[in-house]
C-alpha positions in Angstrom: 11.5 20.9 -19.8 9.6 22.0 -22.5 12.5 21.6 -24.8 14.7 19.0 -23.2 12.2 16.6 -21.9 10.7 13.6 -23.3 7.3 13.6 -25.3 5.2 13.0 -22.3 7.0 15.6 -20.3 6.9 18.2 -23.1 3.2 17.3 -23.8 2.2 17.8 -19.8 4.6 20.4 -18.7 2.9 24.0 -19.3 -0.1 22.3 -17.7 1.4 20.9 -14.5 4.1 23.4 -14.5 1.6 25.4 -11.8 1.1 22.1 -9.6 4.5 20.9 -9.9 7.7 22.9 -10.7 9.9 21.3 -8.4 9.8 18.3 -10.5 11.9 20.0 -13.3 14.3 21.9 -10.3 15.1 18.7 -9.0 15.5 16.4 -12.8 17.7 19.1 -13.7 20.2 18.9 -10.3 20.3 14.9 -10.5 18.7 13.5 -13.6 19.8 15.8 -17.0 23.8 14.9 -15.9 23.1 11.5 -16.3 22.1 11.9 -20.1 23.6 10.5 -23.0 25.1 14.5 -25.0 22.2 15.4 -27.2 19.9 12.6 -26.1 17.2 12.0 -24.1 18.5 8.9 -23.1 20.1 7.9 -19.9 23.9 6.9 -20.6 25.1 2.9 -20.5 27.2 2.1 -17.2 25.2 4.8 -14.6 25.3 4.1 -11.7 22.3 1.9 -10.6 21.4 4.2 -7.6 21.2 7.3 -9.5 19.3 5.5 -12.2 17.1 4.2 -10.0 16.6 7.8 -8.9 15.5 9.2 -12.2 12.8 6.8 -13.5 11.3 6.7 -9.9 10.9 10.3 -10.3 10.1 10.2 -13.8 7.8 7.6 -13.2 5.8 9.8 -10.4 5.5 12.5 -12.8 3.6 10.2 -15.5 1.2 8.9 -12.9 0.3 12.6 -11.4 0.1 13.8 -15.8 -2.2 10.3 -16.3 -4.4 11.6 -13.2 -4.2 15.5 -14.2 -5.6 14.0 -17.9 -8.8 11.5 -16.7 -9.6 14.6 -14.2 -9.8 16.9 -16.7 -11.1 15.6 -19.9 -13.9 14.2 -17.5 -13.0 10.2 -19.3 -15.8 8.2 -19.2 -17.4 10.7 -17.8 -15.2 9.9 -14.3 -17.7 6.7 -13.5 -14.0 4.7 -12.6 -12.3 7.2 -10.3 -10.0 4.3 -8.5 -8.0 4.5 -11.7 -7.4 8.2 -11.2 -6.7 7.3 -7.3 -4.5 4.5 -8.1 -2.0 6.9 -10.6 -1.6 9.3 -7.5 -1.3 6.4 -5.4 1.7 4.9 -7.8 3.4 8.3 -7.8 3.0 8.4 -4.1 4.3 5.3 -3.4 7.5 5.5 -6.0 8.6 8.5 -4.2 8.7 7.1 -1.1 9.4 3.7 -1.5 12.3 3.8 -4.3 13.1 7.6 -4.9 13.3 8.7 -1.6 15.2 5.3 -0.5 18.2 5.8 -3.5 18.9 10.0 -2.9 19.3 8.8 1.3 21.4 5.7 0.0 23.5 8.2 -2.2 23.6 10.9 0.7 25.2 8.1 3.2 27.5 7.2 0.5 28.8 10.2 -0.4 28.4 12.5 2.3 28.0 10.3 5.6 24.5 11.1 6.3 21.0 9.6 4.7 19.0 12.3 3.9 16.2 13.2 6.2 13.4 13.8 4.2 10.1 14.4 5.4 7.2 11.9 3.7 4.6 12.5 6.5 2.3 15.0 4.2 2.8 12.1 1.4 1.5 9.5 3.7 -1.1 11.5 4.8 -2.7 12.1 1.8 -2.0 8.8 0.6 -3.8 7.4 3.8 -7.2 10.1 2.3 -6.9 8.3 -1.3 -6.4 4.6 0.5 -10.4 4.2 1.5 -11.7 5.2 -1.8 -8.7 3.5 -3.7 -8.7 -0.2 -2.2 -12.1 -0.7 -3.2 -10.4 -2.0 -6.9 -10.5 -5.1 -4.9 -14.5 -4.6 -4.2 -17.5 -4.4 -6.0 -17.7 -0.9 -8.1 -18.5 2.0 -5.7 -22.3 3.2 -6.1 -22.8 6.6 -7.7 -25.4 8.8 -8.5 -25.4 12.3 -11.0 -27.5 15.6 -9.2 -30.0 17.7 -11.6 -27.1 19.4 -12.8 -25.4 16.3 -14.4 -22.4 16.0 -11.8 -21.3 12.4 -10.7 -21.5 12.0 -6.7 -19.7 10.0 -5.0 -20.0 9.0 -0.8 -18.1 11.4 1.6 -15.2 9.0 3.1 -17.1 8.8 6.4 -20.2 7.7 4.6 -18.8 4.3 2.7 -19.6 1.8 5.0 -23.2 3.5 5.1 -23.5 2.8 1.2 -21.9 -0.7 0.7 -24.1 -1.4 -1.7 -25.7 0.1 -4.7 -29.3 -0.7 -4.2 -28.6 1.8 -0.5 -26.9 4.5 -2.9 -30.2 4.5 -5.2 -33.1 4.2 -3.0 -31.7 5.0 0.7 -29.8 7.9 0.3 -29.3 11.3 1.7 -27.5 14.0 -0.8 -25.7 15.7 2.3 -23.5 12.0 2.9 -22.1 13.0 -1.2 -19.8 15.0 -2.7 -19.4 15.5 -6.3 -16.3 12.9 -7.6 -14.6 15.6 -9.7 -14.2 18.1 -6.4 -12.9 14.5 -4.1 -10.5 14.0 -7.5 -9.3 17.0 -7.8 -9.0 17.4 -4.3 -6.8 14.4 -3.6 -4.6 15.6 -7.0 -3.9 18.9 -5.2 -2.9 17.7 -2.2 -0.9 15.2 -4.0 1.3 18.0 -5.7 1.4 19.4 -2.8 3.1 17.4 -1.0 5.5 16.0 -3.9 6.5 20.0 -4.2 7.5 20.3 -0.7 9.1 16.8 -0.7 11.0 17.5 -4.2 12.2 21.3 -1.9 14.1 19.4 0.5 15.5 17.2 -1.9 16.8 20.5 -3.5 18.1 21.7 -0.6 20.4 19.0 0.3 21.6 18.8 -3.0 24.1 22.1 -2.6 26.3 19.8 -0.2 25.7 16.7 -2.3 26.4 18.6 -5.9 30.1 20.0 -4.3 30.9 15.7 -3.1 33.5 14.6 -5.2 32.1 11.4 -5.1 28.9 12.1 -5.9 30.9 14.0 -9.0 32.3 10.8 -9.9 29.1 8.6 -9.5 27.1 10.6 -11.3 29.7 11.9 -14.4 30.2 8.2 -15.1 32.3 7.5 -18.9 29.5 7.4 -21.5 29.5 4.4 -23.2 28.0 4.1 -26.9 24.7 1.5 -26.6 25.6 -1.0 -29.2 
């Protein structure tokens, strides 16, 4: 990865190598083949499914890197964490919903059976992210910072208690908060997490899937020469 990937995924890697390794095991098996030789690039005339494939799980790994970076550098000093929640929310939801959805579509092709892939954990934590995250749609979530500087932020079964900011200010009680870079990088963990075990199983149905001479042929499509 470090020398074969893109810029972003050479930047990110040693970082989020520790969080998410099964990312490279799986762009190895089913997105490097599909390469233009010596390029980065993704060959003319793939084969839609497989393409589809590869920037949906390209595409996760950008939104968990954009999360791991706000987290960490602490940007604008983490007073807009639904941006943070809504990358992990993207990657969760491109996995599931278009990912996921092409490797089963490929597996039936191929092999006869659509891959049973387990996206319970993914849902779950994307159902912990969902109360704090739809509130892009509301007013800005009140916050307040302890004697030690930290940003707090509600517990997720105390929003409905501070709806509004003037209840976070004057009303409240410092055991209903927790500090927003804990929930973050909480929810970020959990995220990998999940995405590593998910990325496992796609890894282990790839040994019958790798042997298919049709996937063989779909995914060793003739290079053509982008004009």
């Amino acid at each position: 990865m470090l020398e074969d990937g893109d810029k972003t995924e050479r930047e990110w890697w040693t970082k989020l190598k520790p969080y998410l390794s099964n990312y490279e095991v799986v762009w190895r098996l089913h997105v490097v083949p599909l390469r233009r030789p010596g390029s980065i690039l993704l060959r003319a005339g793939i084969d839609e499914d497989l393409e589809m494939f590869a920037m949906s799980h390209y595409t996760a790994f950008i939104k968990v890197a954009r999360a791991f970076e706000k987290i960490y550098t602490k940007i604008d000093d983490l007073k807009f964490p639904e941006e943070i929640w809504s990358n992990l929310q993207r990657a969760i939801d491109v996995t599931i919903k278009k990912a996921v959805k092409r490797f089963s579509k490929v597996c039936l092709d191929c092999i006869g059976n659509e891959a049973n892939i387990a996206v319970q954990k993914l849902l779950t934590v994307d159902n912990a992210i969902s109360r704090y995250r739809n509130r892009l749609h509301e007013a800005l979530l009140g916050s307040l910072t302890n004697e030690h500087g930290d940003r707090l932020i509600p517990k997720k079964s105390k929003l409905a208690k501070y709806d509004r900011w003037t209840k976070v200010i004057y009303e409240h009680d410092l055991s209903d908060f927790v500090t927003v870079e804990s929930l973050l990088k909480r929810h970020f963990y959990k995220t990998c997490v999940a995405l590593q075990g998910l990325w496992a199983e796609i890894e282990g149905l790839s040994e019958d899937l790798l042997r298919n001479e049709k996937y063989r042929t779909r995914s060793c499509a003739p290079y053509a020469q982008a004009l």
